[in-house]
C-alpha positions in Angstrom: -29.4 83.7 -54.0 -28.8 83.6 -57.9 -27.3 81.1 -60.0 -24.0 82.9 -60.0 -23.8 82.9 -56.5 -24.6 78.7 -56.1 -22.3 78.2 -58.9 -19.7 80.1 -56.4 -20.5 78.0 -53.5 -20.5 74.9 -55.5 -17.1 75.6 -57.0 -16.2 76.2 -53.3 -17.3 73.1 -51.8 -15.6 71.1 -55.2 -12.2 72.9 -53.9 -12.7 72.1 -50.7 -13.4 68.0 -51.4 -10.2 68.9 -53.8 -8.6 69.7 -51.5 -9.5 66.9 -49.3 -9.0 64.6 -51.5 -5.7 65.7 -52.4 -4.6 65.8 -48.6 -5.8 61.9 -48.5 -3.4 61.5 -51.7 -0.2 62.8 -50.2 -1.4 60.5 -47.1 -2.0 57.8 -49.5 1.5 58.1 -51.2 3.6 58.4 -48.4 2.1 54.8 -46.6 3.5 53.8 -50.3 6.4 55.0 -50.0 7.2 53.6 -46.7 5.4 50.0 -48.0 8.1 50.2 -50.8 10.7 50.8 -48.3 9.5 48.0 -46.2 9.0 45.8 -49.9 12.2 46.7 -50.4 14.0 46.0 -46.9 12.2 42.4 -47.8 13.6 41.6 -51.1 17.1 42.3 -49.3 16.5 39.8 -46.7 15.0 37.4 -49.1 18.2 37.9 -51.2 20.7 36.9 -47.8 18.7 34.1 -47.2 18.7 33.0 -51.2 22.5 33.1 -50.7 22.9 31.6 -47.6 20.7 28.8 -49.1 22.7 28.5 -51.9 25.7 28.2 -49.5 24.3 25.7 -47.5 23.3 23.6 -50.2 27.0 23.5 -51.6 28.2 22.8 -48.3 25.5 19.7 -48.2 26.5 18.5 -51.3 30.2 18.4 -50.5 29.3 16.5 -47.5 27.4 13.6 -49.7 30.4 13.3 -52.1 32.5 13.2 -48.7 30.1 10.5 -47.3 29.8 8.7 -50.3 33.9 9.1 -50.5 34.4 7.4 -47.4 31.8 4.8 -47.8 33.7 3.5 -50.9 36.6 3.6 -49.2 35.2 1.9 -45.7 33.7 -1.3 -48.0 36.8 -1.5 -49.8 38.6 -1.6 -46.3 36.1 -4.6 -45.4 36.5 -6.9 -48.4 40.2 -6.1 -47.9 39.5 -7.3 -44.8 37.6 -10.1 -45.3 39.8 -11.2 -48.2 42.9 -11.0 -45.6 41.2 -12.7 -43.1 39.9 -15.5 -45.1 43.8 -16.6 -46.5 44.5 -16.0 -42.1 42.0 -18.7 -41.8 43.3 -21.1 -44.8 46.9 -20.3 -42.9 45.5 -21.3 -39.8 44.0 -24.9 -41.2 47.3 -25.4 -43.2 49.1 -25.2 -40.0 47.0 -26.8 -37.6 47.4 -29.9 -40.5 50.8 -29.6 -40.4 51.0 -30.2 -36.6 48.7 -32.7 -36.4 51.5 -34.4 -39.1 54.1 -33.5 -37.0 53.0 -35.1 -34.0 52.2 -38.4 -35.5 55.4 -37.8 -37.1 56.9 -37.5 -33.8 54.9 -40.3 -32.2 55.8 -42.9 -34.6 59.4 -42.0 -34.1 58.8 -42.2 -30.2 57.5 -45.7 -30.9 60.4 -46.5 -33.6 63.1 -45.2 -30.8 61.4 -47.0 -28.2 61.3 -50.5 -30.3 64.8 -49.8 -31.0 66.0 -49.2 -27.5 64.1 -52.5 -26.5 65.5 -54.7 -29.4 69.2 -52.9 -28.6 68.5 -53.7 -24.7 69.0 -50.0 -23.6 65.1 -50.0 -22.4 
């Protein structure tokens, strides 16, 4: 065999790994192409859930304010309350004082009609 010959069979077996090589490329490319599909598939689902997130979060912060809304407005109701019920309570003692007056009032004047009726002789 001469050197023109090996060069021959050496430029055939360089094809040949070419060619192998190439085949493993075009494999090569199209699991990266379906990987960038699959990439892509993800950055959509990543984007629904960013929004849904977002949407949440709005929805969580309207609830606080709410929340706080209604808290303000339940301790006002309270010291409303408490306010109300304290000048109840002074009502209460200014009455029960009252009646107490009234019924020595109306015990003295028991006594005073009673005298009366005794002196008069109607007893």
């Amino acid at each position: 065999m001469d050197k023109s010959d090996q060069i021959i069979e050496m430029l055939g077996e360089i094809k040949s790994k070419l060619d192998e090589h190439s085949q493993i490329l075009k494999e090569h490319s199209q699991i990266l192409n379906e990987h960038s599909q699959i990439l892509g598939e993800h950055s959509q689902t990543l984007e629904n859930h960013s929004s849904q997130l977002k949407e949440h979060g709005q929805i969580l912060t309207a609830l606080r304010a709410g929340q706080d809304h209604l808290k303000a407005e339940f301790d006002g109701m309270k010291l409303a309350n408490a306010k109300e019920f304290g000048e109840l309570k002074e009502e209460i003692n200014t009455i029960s004082i009252n009646q107490e007056l009234l019924r020595d009032d109306t015990w003295t004047n028991k006594v005073d009609i009673h005298r009366i009726k005794k002196t008069m002789g109607m007893a």
